[in-house]
RODREN-822817 format. One record per residue (C-alpha): residue number from 1; residue in three letters; x, y, z. Coordinates in Angstrom, 2 decimals, always signed. Example, Ala and Ser with C-alpha at 12.3 -4.5 7.8 and 13.67 -1.06 7.14 Angstrom:
RODREN-822817
[1, ALA, [+12.30, -4.50, +7.80]]
[2, SER, [+13.67, -1.06, +7.14]]
***
This chain:
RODREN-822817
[1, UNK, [-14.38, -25.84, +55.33]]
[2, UNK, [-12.18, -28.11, +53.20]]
[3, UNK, [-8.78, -27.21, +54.40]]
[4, UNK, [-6.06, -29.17, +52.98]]
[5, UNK, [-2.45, -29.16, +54.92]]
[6, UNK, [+0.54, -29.19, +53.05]]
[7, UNK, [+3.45, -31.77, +53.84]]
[8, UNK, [+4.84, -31.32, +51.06]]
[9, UNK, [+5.76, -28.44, +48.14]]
[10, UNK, [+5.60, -31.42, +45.62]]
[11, UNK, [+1.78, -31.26, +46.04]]
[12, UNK, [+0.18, -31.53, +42.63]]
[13, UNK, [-2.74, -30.11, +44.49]]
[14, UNK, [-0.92, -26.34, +44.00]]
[15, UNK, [+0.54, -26.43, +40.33]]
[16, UNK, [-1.79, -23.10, +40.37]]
[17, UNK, [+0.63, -21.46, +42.92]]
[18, UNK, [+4.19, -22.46, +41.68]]
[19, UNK, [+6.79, -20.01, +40.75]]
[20, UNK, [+5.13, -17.00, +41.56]]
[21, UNK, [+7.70, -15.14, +41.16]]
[22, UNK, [+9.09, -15.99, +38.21]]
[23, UNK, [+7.26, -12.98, +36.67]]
[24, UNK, [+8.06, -13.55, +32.87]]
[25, UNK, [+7.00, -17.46, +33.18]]
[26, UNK, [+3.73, -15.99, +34.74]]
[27, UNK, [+2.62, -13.71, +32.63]]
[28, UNK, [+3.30, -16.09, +29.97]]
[29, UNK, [+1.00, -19.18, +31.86]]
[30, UNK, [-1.75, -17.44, +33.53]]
[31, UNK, [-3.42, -15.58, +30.99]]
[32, UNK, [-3.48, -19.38, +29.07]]
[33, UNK, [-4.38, -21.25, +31.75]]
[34, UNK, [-7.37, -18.61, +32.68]]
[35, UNK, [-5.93, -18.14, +36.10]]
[36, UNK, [-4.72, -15.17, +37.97]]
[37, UNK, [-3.18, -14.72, +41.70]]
[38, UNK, [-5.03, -11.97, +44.03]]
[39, UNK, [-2.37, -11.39, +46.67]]
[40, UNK, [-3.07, -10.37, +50.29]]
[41, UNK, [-6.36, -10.97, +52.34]]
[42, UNK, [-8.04, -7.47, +51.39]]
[43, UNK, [-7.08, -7.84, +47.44]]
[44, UNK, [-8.78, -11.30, +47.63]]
[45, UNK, [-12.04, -10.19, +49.39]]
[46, UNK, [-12.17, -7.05, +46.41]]
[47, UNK, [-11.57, -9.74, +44.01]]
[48, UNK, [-14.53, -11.83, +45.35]]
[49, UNK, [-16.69, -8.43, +46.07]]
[50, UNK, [-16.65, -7.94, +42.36]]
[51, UNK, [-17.76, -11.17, +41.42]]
[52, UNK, [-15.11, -13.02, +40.41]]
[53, UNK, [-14.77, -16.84, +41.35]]
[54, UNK, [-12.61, -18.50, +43.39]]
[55, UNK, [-10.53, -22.13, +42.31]]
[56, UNK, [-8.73, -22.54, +45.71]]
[57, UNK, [-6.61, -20.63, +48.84]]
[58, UNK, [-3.20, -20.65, +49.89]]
[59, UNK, [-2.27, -19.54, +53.10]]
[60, UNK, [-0.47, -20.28, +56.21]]
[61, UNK, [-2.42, -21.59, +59.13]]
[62, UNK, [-2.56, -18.21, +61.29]]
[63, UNK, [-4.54, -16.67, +58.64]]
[64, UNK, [-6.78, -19.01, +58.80]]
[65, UNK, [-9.06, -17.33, +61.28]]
[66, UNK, [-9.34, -13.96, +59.59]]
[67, UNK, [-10.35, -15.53, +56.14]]
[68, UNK, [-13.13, -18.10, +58.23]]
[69, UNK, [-16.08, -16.43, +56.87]]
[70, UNK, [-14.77, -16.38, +53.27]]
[71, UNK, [-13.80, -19.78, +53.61]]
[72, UNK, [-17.32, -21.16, +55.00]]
[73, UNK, [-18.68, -18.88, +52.13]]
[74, UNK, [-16.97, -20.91, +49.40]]
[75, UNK, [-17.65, -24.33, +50.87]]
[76, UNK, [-16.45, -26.32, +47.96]]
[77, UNK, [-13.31, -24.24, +47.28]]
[78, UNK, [-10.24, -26.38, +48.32]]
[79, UNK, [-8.05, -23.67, +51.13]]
[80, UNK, [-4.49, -25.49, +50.68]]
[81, UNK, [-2.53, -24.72, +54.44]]
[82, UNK, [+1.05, -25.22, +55.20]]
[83, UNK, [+4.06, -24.26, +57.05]]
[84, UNK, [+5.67, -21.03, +55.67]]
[85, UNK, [+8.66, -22.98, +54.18]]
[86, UNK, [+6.62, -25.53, +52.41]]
[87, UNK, [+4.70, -22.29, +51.24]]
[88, UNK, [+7.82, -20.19, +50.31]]
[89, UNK, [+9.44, -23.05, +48.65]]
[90, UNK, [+5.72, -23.81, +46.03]]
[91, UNK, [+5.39, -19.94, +45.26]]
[92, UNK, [+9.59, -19.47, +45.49]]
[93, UNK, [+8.95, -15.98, +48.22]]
[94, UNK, [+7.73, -15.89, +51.27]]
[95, UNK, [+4.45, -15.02, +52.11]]
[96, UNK, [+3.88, -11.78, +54.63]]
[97, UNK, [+0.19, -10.36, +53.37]]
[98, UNK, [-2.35, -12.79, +54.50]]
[99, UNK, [-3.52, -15.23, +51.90]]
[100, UNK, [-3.31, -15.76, +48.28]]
[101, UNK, [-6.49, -16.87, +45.97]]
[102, UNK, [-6.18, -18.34, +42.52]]
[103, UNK, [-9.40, -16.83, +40.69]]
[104, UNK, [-10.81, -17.81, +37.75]]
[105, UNK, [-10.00, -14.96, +35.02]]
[106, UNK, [-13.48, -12.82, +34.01]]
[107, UNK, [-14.53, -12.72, +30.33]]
[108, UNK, [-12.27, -10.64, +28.66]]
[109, UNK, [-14.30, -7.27, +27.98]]
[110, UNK, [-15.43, -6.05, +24.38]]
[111, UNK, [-13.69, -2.31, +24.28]]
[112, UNK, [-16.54, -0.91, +22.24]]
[113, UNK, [-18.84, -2.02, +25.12]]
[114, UNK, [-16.81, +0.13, +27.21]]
[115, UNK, [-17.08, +2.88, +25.69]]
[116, UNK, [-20.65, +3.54, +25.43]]
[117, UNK, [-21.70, +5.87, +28.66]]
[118, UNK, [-17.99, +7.13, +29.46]]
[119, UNK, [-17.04, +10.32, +29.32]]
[120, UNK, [-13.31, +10.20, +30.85]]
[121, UNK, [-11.28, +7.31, +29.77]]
[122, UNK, [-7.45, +6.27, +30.23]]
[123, UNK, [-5.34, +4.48, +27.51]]
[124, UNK, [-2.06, +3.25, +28.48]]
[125, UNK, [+0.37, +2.98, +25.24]]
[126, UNK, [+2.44, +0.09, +26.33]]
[127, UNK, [+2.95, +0.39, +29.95]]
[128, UNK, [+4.82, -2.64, +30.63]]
[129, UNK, [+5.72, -1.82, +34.36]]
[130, UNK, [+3.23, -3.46, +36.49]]
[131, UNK, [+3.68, -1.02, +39.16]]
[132, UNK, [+3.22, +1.66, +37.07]]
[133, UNK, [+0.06, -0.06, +35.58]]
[134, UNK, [-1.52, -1.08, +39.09]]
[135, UNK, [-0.78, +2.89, +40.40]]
[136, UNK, [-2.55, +4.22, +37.42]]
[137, UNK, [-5.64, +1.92, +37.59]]
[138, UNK, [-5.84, +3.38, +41.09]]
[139, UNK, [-5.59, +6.97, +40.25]]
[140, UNK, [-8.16, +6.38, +37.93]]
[141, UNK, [-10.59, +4.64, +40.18]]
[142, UNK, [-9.76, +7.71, +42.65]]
[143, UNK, [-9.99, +10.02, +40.46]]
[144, UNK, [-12.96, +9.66, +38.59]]
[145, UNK, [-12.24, +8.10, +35.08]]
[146, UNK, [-14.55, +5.77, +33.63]]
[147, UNK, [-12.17, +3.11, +32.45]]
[148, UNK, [-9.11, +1.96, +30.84]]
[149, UNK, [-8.28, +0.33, +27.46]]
[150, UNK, [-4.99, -0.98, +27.39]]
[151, UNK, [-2.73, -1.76, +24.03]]
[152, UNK, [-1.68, -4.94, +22.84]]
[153, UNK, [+1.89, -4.82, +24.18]]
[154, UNK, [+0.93, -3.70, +27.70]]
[155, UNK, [+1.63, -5.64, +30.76]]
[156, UNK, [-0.89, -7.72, +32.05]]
[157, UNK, [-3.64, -5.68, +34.45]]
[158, UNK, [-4.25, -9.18, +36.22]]
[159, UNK, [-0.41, -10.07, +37.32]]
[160, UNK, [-0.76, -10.40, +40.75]]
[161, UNK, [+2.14, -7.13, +41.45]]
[162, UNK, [-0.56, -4.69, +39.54]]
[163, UNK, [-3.01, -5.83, +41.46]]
[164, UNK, [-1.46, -5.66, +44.54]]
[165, UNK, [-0.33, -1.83, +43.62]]
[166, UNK, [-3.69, -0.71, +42.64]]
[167, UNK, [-4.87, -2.21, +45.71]]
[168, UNK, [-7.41, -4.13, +43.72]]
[169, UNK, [-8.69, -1.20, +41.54]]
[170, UNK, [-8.51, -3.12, +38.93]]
[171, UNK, [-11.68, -5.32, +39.95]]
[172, UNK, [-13.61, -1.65, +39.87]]
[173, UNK, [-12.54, +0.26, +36.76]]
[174, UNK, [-13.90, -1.65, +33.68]]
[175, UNK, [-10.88, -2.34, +31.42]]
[176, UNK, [-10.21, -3.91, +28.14]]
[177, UNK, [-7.85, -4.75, +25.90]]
[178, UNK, [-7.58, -3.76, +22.41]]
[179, UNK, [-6.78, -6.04, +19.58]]
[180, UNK, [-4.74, -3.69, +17.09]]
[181, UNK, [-2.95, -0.52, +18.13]]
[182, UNK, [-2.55, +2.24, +17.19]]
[183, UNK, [-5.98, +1.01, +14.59]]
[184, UNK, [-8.30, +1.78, +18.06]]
[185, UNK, [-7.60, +5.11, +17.75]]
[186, UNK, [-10.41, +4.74, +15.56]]
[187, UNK, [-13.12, +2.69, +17.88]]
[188, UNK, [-12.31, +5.97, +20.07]]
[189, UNK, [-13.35, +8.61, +17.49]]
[190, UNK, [-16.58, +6.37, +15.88]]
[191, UNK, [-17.83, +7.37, +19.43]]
[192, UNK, [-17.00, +10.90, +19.70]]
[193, UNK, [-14.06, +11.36, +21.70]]
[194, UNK, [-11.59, +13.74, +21.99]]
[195, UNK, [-8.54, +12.02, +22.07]]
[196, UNK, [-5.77, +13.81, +23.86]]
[197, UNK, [-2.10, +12.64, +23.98]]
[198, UNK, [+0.12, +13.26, +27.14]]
[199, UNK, [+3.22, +14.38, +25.57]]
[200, UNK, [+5.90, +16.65, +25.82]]
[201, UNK, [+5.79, +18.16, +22.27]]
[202, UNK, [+6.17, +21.52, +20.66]]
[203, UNK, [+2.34, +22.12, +20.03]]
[204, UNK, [+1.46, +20.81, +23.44]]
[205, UNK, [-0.87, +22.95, +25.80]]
[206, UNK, [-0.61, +22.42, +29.57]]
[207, UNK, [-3.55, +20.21, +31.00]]
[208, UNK, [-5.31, +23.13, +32.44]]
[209, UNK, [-5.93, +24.74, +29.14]]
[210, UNK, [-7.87, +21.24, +28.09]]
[211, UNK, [-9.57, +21.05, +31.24]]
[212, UNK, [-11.27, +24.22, +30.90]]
[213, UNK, [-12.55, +23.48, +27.71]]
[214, UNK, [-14.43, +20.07, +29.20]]
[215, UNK, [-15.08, +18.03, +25.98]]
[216, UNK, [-18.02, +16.04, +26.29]]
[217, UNK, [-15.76, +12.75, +25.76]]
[218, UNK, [-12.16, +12.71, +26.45]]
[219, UNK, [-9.69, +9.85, +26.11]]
[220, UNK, [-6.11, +10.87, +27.53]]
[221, UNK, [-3.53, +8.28, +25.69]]
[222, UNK, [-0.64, +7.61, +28.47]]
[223, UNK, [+2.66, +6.33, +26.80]]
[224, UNK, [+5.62, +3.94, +27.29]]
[225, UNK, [+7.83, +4.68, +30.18]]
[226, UNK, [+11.08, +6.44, +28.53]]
[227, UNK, [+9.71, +6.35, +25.07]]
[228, UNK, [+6.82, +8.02, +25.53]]
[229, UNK, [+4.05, +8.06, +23.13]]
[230, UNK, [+4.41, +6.90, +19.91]]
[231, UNK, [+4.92, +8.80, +16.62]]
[232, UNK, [+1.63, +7.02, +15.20]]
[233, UNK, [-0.67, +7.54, +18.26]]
[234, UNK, [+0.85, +11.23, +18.58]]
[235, UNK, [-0.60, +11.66, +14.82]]
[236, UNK, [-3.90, +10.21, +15.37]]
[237, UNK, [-4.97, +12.31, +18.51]]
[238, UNK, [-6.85, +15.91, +18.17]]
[239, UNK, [-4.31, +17.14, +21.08]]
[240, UNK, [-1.34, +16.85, +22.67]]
[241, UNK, [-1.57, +18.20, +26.50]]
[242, UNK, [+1.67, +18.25, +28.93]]
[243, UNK, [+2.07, +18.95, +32.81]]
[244, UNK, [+3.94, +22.10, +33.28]]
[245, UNK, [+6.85, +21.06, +35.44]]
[246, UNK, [+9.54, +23.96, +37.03]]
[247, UNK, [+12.94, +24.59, +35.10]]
[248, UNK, [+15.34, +21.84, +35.15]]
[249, UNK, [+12.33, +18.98, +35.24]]
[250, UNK, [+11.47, +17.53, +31.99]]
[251, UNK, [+8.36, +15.47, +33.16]]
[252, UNK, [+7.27, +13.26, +35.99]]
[253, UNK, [+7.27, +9.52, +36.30]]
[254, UNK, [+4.00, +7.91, +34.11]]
[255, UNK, [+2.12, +7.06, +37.35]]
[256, UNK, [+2.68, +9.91, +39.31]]
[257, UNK, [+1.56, +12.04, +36.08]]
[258, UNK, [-1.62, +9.77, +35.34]]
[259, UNK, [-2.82, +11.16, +39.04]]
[260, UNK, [-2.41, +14.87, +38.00]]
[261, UNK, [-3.85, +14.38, +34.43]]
[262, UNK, [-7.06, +12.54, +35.91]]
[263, UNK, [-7.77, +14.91, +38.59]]
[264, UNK, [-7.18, +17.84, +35.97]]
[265, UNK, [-9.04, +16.18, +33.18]]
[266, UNK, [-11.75, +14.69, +35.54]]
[267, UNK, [-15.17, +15.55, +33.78]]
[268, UNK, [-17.50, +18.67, +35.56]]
***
């Protein structure tokens, strides 16, 4: 196995690994370099499950044993050790889940490619909360919809915090990203969807009342946290659906209502 040790957080060796948590500088760099970080030993192993390809490890040396067989499984693939200082001083936190990987990013996905034998899928309107992002690719995974497209201005489904969230989810539920928005509304009805929006509005029908009808094809349009869905998505969807909530609750946190709307919406 070619482990490298550390002496130093200078190490060229690791430019893939430094400032990890500067999030804004990340999401700005990764996506260009064609890099992203899979955090913790069992995100990692989902990461490399699926397919995608390893450019090195980064982990302190008592992890070392519990990641043997994926290092002696990706022989030429450098596995960069050190002491968790020198680590917490490259990435800038300190490291308490195992390992990190630095993968090689997949093809991006055509959406229309997608779309072709689903029957249940997710679009999130500019989530730009990766935690809400990463808990709604896992709801989905869960809870049986066939993928996600995600609009221009959404956070990135490959920052290392969404992944971590969705607990790698995001390696299992095909996902795209759409080039103009809210123009995809109309990829969505050239193949026959219904396209619901989850809004609180005053022609809204609770979820249950969509459910029971079962269309064929459903895509349920999530919005922004706070702001909701937009005026111009609201206008290009066939329905707007809501989750009743008790007096004295307007509506539930994005994530939390992603889980009830796939479960409700799930297709029978």
């Amino acid at each position: 196995m070619p482990v490298i040790r550390l002496e130093s957080a200078a190490d060229p060796r690791v430019a893939d690994y430094v400032a990890l948590s500067d999030a804004a500088l990340r999401q700005r760099t990764d996506p260009a370099r064609g890099l992203y970080i899979a955090e913790s030993s069992k995100v990692l192993r989902r990461a490399l499950a699926a397919g995608h390809v390893p450019r090195s490890f980064f982990l302190a040396e008592k992890w070392l044993d519990g990641l043997a067989d994926v290092l002696r499984a990706h022989p030429d693939v450098p596995a960069f050790v050190g002491s968790p200082g020198v680590l917490e001083e490259i990435t800038g936190f300190h490291l308490h889940r195992g390992a990190l990987a630095a993968m090689n990013r997949p093809e991006p996905r055509d959406p229309a490619s997608l779309l072709a034998g689903a029957r249940r899928i997710a679009v999130l309107e500019d989530i730009v909360d990766h935690t809400n992002l990463g808990a709604i690719f896992r709801s989905a995974a869960g809870l049986g919809f066939d993928a996600v497209l995600v609009t221009p201005r959404s956070a990135d489904p490959l920052y290392r915090r969404s992944i971590r969230v969705s607990m790698g989810t995001v390696f299992q539920v095909p996902w795209a990203r759409l080039d103009a928005w809210p123009e995809g509304l109309g990829l969505l009805h050239e193949h026959g969807f219904t396209v619901a929006a989850m809004e609180l509005t005053d022609d809204a029908v609770p979820i249950d009342v969509l459910a029971a009808e079962n269309p064929q094809r459903l895509a349920l349009i999530l919005g922004t946290e706070g702001a909701g869905v937009s005026p111009a998505a609201l206008a290009g969807a066939d329905r707007t659906v809501l989750v009743p909530m008790r007096p004295g609750v307007d509506s539930l946190n994005v994530a939390a209502a992603s889980a009830v709307a796939f479960w409700e919406l799930r297709a029978r």
